[in-house]
ZADO-1210 file (C-alpha; in nm, 4 decimals, padded with zeros to 6 digits):
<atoms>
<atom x="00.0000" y="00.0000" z="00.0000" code="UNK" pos="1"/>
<atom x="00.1443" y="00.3409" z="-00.0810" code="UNK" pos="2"/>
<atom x="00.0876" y="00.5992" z="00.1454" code="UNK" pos="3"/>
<atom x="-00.0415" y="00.9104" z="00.0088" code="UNK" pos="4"/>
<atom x="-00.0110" y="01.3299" z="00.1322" code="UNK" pos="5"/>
<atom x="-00.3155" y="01.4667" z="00.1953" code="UNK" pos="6"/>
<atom x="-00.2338" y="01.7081" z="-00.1212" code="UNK" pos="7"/>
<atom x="-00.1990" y="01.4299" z="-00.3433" code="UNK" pos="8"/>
<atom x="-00.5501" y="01.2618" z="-00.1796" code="UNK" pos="9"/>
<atom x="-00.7467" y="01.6193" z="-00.1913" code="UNK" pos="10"/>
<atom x="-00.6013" y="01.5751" z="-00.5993" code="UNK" pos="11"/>
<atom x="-00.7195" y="01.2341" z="-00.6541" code="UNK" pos="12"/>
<atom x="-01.0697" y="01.3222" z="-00.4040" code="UNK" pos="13"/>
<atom x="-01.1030" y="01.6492" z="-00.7093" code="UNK" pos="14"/>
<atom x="-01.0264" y="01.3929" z="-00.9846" code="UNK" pos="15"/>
<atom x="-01.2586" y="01.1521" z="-00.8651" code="UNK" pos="16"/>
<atom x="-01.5520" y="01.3948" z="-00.8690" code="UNK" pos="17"/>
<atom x="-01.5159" y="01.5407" z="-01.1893" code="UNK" pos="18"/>
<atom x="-01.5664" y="01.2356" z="-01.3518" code="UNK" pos="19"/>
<atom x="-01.8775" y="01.1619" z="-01.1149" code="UNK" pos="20"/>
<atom x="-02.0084" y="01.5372" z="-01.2166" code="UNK" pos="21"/>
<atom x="-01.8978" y="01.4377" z="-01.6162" code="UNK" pos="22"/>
<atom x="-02.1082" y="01.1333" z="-01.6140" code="UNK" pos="23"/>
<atom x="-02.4099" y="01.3145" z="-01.4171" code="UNK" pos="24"/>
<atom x="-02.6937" y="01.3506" z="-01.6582" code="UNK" pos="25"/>
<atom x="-02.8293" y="01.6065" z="-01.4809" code="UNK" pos="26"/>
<atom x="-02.4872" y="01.8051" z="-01.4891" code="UNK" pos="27"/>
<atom x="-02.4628" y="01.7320" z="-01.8416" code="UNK" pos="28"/>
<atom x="-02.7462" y="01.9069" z="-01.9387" code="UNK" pos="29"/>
<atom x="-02.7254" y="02.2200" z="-01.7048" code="UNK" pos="30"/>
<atom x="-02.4123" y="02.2300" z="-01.8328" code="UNK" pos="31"/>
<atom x="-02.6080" y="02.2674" z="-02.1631" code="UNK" pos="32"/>
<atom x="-02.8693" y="02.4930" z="-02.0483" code="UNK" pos="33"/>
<atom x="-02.6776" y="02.7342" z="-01.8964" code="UNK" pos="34"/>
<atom x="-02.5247" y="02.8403" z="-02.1429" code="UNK" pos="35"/>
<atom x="-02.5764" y="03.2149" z="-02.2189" code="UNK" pos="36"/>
<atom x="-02.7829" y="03.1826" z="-02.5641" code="UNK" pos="37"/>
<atom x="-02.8999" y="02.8430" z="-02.5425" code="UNK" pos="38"/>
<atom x="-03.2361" y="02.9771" z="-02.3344" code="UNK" pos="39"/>
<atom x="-03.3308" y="03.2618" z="-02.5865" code="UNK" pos="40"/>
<atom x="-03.2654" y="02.9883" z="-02.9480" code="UNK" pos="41"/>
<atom x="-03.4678" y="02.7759" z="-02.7759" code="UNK" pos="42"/>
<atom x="-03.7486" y="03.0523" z="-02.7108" code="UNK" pos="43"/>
<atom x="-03.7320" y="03.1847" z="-03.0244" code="UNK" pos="44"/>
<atom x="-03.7649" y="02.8588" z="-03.2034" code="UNK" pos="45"/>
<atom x="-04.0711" y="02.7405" z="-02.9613" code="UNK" pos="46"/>
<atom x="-04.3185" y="02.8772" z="-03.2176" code="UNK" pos="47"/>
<atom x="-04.1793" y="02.7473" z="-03.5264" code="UNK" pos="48"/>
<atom x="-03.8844" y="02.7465" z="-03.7462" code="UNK" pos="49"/>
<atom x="-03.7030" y="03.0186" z="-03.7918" code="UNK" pos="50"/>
<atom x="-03.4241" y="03.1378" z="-04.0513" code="UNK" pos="51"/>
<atom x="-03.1085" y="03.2196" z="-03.9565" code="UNK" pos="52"/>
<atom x="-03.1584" y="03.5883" z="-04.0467" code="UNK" pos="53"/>
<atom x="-03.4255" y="03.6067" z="-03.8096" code="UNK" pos="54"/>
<atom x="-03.2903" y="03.4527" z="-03.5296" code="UNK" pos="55"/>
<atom x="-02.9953" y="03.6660" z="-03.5851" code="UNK" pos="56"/>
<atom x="-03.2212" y="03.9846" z="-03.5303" code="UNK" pos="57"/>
<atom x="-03.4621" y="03.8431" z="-03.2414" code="UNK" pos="58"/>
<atom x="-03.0940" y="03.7384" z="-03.0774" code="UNK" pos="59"/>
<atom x="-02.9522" y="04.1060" z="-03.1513" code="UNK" pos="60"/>
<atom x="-02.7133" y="04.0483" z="-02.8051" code="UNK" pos="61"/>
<atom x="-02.5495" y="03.7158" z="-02.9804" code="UNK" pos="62"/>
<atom x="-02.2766" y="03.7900" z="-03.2421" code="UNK" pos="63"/>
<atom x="-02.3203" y="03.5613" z="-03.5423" code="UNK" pos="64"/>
<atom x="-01.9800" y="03.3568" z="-03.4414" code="UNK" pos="65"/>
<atom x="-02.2171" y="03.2880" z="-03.0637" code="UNK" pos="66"/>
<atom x="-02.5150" y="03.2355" z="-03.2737" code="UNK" pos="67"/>
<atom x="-02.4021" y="02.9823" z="-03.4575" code="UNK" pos="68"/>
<atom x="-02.1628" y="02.8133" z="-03.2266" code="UNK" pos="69"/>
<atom x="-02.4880" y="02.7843" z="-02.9859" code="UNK" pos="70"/>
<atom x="-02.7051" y="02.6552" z="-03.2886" code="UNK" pos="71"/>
<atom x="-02.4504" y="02.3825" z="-03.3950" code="UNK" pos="72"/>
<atom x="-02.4033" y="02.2810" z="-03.0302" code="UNK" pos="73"/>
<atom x="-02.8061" y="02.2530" z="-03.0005" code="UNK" pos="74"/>
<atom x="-02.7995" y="02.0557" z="-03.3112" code="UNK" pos="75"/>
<atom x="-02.5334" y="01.8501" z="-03.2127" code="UNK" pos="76"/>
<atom x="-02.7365" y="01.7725" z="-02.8851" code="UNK" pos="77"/>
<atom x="-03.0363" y="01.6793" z="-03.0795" code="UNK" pos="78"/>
<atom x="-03.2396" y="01.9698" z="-02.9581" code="UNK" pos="79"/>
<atom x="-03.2261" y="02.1950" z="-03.2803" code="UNK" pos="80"/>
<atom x="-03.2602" y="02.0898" z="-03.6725" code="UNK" pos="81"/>
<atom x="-03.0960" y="02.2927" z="-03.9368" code="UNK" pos="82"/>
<atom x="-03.2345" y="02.2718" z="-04.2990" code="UNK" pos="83"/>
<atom x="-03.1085" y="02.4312" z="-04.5950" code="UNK" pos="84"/>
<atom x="-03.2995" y="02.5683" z="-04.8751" code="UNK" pos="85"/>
<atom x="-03.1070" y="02.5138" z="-05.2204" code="UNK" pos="86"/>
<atom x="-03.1685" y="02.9223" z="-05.3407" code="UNK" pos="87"/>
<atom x="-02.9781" y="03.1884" z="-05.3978" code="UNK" pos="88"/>
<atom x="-02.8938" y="03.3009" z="-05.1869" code="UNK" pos="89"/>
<atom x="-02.8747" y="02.9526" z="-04.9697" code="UNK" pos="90"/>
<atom x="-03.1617" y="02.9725" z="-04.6950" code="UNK" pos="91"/>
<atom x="-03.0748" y="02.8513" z="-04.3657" code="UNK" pos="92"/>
<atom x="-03.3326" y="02.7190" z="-04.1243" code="UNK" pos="93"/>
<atom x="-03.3679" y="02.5892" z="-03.7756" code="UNK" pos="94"/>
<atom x="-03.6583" y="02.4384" z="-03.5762" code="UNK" pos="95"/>
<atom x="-03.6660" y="02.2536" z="-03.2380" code="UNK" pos="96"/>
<atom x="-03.6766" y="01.8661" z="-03.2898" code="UNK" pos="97"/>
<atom x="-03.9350" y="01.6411" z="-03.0820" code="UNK" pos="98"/>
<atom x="-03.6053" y="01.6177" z="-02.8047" code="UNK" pos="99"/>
<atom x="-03.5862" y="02.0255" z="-02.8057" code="UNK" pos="100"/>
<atom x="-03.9749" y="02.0907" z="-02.7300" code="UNK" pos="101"/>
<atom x="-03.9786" y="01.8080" z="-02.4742" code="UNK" pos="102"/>
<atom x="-03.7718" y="02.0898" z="-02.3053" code="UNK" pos="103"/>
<atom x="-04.0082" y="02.4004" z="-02.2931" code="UNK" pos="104"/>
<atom x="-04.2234" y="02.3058" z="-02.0451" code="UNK" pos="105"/>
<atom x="-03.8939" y="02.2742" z="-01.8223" code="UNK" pos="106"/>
<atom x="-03.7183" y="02.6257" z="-01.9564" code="UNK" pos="107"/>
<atom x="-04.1123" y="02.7338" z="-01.8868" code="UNK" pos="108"/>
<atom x="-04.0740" y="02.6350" z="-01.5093" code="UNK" pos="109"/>
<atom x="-03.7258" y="02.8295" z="-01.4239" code="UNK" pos="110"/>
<atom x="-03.8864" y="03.1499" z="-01.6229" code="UNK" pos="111"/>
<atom x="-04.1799" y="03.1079" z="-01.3871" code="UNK" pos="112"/>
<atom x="-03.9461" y="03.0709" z="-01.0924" code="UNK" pos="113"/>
<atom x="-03.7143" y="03.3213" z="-01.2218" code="UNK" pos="114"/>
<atom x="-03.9957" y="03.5777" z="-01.2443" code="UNK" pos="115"/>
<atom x="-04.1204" y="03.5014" z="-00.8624" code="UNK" pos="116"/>
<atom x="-03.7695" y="03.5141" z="-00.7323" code="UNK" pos="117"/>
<atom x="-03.5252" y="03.7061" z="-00.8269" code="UNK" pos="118"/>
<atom x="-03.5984" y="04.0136" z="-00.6483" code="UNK" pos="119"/>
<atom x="-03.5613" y="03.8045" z="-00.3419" code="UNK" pos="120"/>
<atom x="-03.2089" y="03.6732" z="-00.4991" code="UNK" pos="121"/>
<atom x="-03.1391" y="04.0549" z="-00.5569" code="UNK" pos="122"/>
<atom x="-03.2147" y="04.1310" z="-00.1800" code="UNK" pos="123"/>
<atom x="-02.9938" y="03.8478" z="-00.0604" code="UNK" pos="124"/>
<atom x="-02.6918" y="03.9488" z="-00.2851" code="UNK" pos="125"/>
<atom x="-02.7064" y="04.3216" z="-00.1559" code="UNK" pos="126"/>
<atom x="-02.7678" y="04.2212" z="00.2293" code="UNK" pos="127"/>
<atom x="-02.4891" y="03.9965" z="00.2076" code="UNK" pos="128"/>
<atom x="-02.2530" y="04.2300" z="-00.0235" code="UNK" pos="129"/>
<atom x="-02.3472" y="04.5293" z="00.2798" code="UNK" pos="130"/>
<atom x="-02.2430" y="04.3048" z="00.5672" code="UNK" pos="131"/>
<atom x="-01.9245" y="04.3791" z="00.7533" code="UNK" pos="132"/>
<atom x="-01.6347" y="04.1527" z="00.6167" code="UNK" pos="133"/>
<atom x="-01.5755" y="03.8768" z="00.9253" code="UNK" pos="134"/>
<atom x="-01.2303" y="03.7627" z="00.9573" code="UNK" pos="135"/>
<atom x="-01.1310" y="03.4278" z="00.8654" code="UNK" pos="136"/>
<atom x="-01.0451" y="03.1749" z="01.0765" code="UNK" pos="137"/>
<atom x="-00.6673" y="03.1184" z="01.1405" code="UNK" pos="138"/>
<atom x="-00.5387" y="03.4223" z="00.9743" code="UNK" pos="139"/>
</atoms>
């Protein structure tokens, strides 16, 4: 048996739970939803397809590299379908597979949570930002 530091068990302890959190399906796909555009696609596309022009101008805050890194990682996921449209020029289309609407209801949920909350997450942040700073043990 080889005995280990405590640094090199507090390595293997942070090793061991990333791979836990990696194969989490529920991390996985917070991981997915939080990212910063994947919300808004996804809202924009709940009422139908959409072209990639217009999601470009509904998602105004999203540069077009975001945009369409977001889209391809949605479509990668199986939550988005992209079309395209032999014209000239080439139309580009996306619309939520059966996978991506299974989802609204949930994104629905945290909006309606969202809504009733965060003023209450707002009050919290500035109570505890105003508090006097409390030394830290051992220093």
């Amino acid at each position: 048996m080889t005995t280990q530091t405590a640094a090199q068990r507090r390595a293997r302890d942070r090793a061991d739970h990333r791979e836990r959190l990696a194969d989490c399906p529920t991390q996985r796909v917070i991981a997915v939803l939080g990212d910063k555009w994947v919300a808004l696609v996804l809202k924009e596309l709940a009422d139908g397809p959409r072209r990639s022009a217009e999601l470009a101008r509904a998602i105004a805050g999203a540069s077009q590299k975001m945009l369409t890194q977001t889209l391809r990682g949605l479509e990668r996921d199986g939550l988005v379908a992209r079309t395209v449209e032999p014209a000239v020029p080439v139309r580009v289309g996306y619309r939520l597979t059966e996978l991506g609407r299974s989802l609204l209801p949930v994104l629905a949920s945290v909006t309606e949570w969202a809504d009733r909350h965060v003023a209450d997450i707002d009050l919290s942040r500035s109570r505890y930002d105003d508090r006097p700073v409390e030394p830290t043990p051992g220093t």
